[in-house]
N, C-alpha and C positions, 0 to 999 in steps of 0.2 A: 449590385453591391452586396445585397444579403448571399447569394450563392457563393462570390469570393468569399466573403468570412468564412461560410461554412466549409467552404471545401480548403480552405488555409486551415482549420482547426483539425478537419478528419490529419491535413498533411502533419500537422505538428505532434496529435498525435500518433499515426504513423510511424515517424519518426522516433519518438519517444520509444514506443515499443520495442521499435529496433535495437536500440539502446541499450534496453532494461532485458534484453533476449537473456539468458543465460550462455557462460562460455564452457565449451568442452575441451577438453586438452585433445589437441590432436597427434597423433605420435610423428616424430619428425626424423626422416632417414639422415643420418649425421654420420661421417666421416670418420670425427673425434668425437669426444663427447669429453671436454673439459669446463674446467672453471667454475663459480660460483655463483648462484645467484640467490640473495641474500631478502626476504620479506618478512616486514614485523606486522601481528597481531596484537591489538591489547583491546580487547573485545568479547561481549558476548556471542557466544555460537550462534548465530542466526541463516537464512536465506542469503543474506548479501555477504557476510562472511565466509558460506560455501561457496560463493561465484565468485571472492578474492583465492581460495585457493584454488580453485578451477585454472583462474586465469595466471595467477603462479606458478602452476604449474605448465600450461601452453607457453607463456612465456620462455621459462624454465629452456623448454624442448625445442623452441625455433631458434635458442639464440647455442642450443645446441652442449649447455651446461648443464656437466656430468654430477654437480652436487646444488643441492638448495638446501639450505639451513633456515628454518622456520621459526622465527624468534615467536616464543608465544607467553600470552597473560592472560587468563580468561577464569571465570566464575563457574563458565558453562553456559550450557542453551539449551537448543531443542535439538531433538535425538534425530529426526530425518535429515537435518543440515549436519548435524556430526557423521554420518553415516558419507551424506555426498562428500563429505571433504576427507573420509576414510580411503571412497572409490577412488578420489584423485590422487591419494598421496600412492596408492598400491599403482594405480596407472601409472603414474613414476618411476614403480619402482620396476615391473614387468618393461618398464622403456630404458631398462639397465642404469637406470640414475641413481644416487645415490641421496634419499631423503632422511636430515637430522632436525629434530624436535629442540630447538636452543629455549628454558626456562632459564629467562634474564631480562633485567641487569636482578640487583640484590633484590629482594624485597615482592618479585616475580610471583606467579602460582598458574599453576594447570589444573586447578578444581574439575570434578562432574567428565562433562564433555571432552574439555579438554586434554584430561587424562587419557582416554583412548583414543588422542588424535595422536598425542604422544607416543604410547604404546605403538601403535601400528607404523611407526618412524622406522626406517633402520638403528638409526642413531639416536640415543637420547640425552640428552646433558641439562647437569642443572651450574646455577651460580650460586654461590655462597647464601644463604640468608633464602634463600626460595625452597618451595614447599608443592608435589604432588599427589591427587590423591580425591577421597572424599565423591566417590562415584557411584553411589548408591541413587540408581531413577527416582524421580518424582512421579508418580502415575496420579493421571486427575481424570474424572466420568468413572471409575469405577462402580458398576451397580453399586446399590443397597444389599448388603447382606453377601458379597463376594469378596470383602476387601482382602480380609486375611490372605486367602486363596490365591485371590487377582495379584495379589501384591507380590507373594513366595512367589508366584512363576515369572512374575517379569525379573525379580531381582536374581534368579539361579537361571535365564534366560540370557542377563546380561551381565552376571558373572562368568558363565562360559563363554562369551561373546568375547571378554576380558582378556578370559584367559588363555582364548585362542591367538589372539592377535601377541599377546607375550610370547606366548612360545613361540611362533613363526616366527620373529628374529632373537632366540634365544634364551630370553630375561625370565626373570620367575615369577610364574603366573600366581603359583601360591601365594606371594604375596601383593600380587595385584589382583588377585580374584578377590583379596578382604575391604582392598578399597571398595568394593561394590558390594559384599555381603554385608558388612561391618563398617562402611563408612570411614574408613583408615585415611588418612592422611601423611605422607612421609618427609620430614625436611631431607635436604639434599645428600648430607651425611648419611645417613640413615637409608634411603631410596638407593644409593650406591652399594650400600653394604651390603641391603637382603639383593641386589642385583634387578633391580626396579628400571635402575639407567644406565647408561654404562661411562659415566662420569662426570666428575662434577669441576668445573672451569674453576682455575684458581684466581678470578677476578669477578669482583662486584660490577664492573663497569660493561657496557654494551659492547665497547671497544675494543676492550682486553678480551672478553668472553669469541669474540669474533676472531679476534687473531692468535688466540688457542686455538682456534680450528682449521686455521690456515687460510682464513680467508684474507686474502689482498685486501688491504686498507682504503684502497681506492675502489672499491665494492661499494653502488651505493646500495642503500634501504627503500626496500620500498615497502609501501602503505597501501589500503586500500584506496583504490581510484575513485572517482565521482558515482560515477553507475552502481558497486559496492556498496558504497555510503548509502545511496537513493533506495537500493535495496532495503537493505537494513532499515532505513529511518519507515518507509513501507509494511514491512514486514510485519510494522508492532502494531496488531490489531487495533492499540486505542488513537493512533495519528490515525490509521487508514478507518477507521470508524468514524473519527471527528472531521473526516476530507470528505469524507461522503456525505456526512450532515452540513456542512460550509457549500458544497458541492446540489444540492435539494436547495438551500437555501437563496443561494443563489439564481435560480430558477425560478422560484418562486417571486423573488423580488420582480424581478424580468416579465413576469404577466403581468406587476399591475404599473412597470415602467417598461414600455416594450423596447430596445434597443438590441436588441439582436444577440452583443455583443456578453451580456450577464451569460444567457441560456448558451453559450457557446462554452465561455468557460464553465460552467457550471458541469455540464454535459462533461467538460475534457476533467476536471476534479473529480466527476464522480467517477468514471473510466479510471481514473489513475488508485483508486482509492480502491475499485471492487478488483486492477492489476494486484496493490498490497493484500487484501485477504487469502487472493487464490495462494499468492508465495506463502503468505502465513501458512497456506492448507488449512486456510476455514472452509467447515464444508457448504457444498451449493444448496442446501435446506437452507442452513444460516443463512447465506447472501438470498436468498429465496424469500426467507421472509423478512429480512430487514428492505429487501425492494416493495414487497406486498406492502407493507407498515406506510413505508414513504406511499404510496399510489393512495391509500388509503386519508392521509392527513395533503397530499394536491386534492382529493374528491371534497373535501373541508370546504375547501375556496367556493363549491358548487353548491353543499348541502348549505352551510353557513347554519348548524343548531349543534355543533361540539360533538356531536359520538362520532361520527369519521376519524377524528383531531385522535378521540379516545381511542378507540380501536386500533388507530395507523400506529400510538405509541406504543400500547402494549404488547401489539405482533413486532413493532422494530426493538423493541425492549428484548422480547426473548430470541427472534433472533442473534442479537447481540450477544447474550448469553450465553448459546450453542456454538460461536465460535471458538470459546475456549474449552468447547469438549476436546476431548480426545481427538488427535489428529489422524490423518490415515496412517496403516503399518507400513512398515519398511517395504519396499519394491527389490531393492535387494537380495536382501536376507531375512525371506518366510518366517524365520525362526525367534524374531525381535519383537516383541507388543510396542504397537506408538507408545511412546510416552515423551513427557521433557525434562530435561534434568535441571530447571528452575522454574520456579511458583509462580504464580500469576500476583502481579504487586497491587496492594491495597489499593492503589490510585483507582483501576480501572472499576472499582466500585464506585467510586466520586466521581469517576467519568461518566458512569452508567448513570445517575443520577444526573447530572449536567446536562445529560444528551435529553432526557426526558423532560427535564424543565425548559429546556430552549425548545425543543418540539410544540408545547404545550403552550407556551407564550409566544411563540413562534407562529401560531395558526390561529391564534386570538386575535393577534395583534394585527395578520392580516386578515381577519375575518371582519377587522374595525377599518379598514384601510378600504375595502372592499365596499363597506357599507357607505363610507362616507364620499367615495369614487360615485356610487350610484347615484346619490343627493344632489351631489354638483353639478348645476348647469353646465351644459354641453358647450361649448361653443363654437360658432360657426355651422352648428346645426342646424340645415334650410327647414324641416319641421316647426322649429319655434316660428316661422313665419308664416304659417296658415291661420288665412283669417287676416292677416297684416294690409293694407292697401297702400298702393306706390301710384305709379304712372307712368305710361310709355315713354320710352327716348328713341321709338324705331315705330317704324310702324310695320305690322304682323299680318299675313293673312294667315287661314283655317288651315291648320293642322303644320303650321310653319313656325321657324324661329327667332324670338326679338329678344331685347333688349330691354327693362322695364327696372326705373330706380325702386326699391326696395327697402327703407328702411335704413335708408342713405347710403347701400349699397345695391350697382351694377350688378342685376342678375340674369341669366340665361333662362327664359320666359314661354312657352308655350299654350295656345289658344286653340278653341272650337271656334269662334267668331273673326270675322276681323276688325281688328285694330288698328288705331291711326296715332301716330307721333301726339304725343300730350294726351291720351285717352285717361282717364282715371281707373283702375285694376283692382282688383280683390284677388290675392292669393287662395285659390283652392284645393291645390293639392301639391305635391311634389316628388319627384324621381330623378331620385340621384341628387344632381344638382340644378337640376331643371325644376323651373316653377311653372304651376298651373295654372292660371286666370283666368278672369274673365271681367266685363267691363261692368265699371260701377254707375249706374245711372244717378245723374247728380239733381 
């Protein structure tokens, strides 16, 4: 029974992985290459949002449709998920498709990242009342005493990054290389003017903005799918930090209730949780020592005098920490420093703090569980019956085995002497479940 579990868990996660694989557009020999197809973002740039336009774009190409119009909303993200979904939109474009960047309905924006997902479109359109722009990197790990320096080269780095992909389909880089030196933002009016997009829909509506573009009305929308979402929801260091501590804890429970089934899931949470770090691209020092940290506070349950507990925290502590350094550089394009073009949110300091106090009462609290486990009599323990006397219910010859009541319990009975049915017996030793005896002279 325990090996089905276990090997139904490797299967499920198996499977899982398969799932969470990343998609590649693959290019599709097409005949024609018409019609529309039509996906909305309103989303931070992440990991699961590069695999919704990956997969938008595969899409796009099997079903052998010559335009996609990319409705997009975004704050921005991180700079290697904006790049992947750079590579895809240009793989579109080299498969003779025709890719438009749709900011809509009213009220819309393509901040940071999403500026240059924009940019790199064939096509860019905005809707009344929406606003592009404000693309100036966030760079975090910068040494002590590099900033200035650090800072001027990723932003004239990824000014020219800007302003290459402007020019490639026409638009003026000059004033979208200011979005990124100068932190420019342009409403729609405006973005048109200096030639930023190359129009702006004359409808606030999702609907109207679509059928400006000639898309068929019976076009539907699509959204990022399940896998996307799981991504995403993964990706954010502090879910996939707090899977991996639920994920430990869960294990933990399971040594001092043994059911097989805790340590299974536990095992497949934390699996799922070190899948989220790697897509974050935290690096394997970080998951290195937040694994160290945890081994360190399980060695807790053996030392039972707290500096294990202390120790496993403050290595999974700063592990933790080192995820949000600096992620690796572009694969790409050599010429881009990591960086992300949104902050790391206050929360994850209140997380960092939460994950420590549950650690720390977390290995107290089994180190009390533990103790008082030890205390409690055993039960059914044949040991506590040494020294106990019964009486035959068999009779036994030397080095054979009987039957002998026990402390009002039928036990499996062995002798050096022999024994006769009704003999009176002193328990003397025991093995396994076998009792030693021998006769009591009365």
């Amino acid at each position: 029974m325990k090996n089905l579990r276990a090997l139904l868990a490797v299967a499920l996660l198996i499977a899982f992985a398969a799932q969470m694989l990343p998609v590649h557009a693959q290019s599709t020999s097409c005949a024609t290459k018409s019609g529309y197809y039509v996906a909305s973002l309103n989303a931070d740039i992440d990991p699961g949002t590069a695999d919704f336009m990956a997969t938008t774009v595969s899409n796009a190409e099997s079903l052998c449709a010559g335009n996609i119009v990319f409705v997009l909303t975004t704050n921005g993200g991180d700079g290697a998920s904006m790049e992947s979904m750079i590579d895809s939109i240009q793989s579109y474009e080299q498969w003779n498709g025709t890719f438009t960047t749709l900011v809509a309905p009213g009220g819309a924006y393509a901040f940071s990242a999403g500026s240059y997902i924009a940019e790199a479109s064939n096509k860019v359109y905005m809707a009344p009342g929406t606003t592009i722009g404000s693309a100036t990197p966030i760079v975090s790990g910068i040494p002590t005493g590099e900033e200035n320096s650090t800072l001027t080269k990723d932003i004239s780095a990824f000014a020219s990054y800007m302003e290459t992909l402007t020019s490639a389909e026409g638009r003026n880089a000059t004033a979208t290389g200011l979005m990124v030196t100068k932190g420019v933002s342009y409403p729609a009016p405006l973005a048109l003017k200096l030639h930023v997009i190359d129009g702006v829909i004359n409808s606030i509506t999702l609907g109207g903005a679509l059928a400006y573009l000639n898309v068929p009305p019976s076009t539907p929308v699509n959204t990022p799918g399940v896998r996307s979402s799981l991504i995403s929801i993964l990706s954010d260091p502090n879910v996939s930090s707090l899977l991996f501590l639920v994920g430990v804890a869960a294990i933990l429970v399971d040594i001092y209730h043994p059911t097989i089934i805790l340590s299974v899931i536990g095992v497949a949470v934390v699996a799922i949780a070190l899948f989220g770090l790697g897509v974050f691209g935290a690096s394997p020092l970080a998951i290195l020592l937040m694994v160290i940290g945890v081994a360190f506070i399980f060695l807790e349950v053996k030392t039972a005098h707290g500096v294990s507990a202390l120790i496993g925290v403050v290595i999974f502590v700063f592990g933790f920490l080192l995820i949000f350094q600096l992620p690796p550089g572009s694969s790409t394009n050599p010429t881009l420093p990591a960086v992300n073009f949104s902050g790391i949110p206050d929360i994850t300091y209140g997380l960092l703090a939460a994950l420590g106090a549950v650690i720390v009462i977390g290995s107290l609290y089994l180190r009390s569980i533990r103790e008082g486990l030890r205390r409690r009599p055993k039960v059914n323990d044949p040991a506590v019956l040494v020294g106990r006397e019964g009486r035959m219910e068999s009779d036994l010859k030397p080095g054979g085995r009987g039957v002998a009541l026990v402390a009002s319990e039928e036990w499996s009975v062995t002798s050096t002497e022999e024994l006769m049915r009704g003999d009176a017996v002193r328990v003397k030793g025991v093995s396994g479940q076998t009792l030693a005896v021998e006769k009591v002279i009365e």
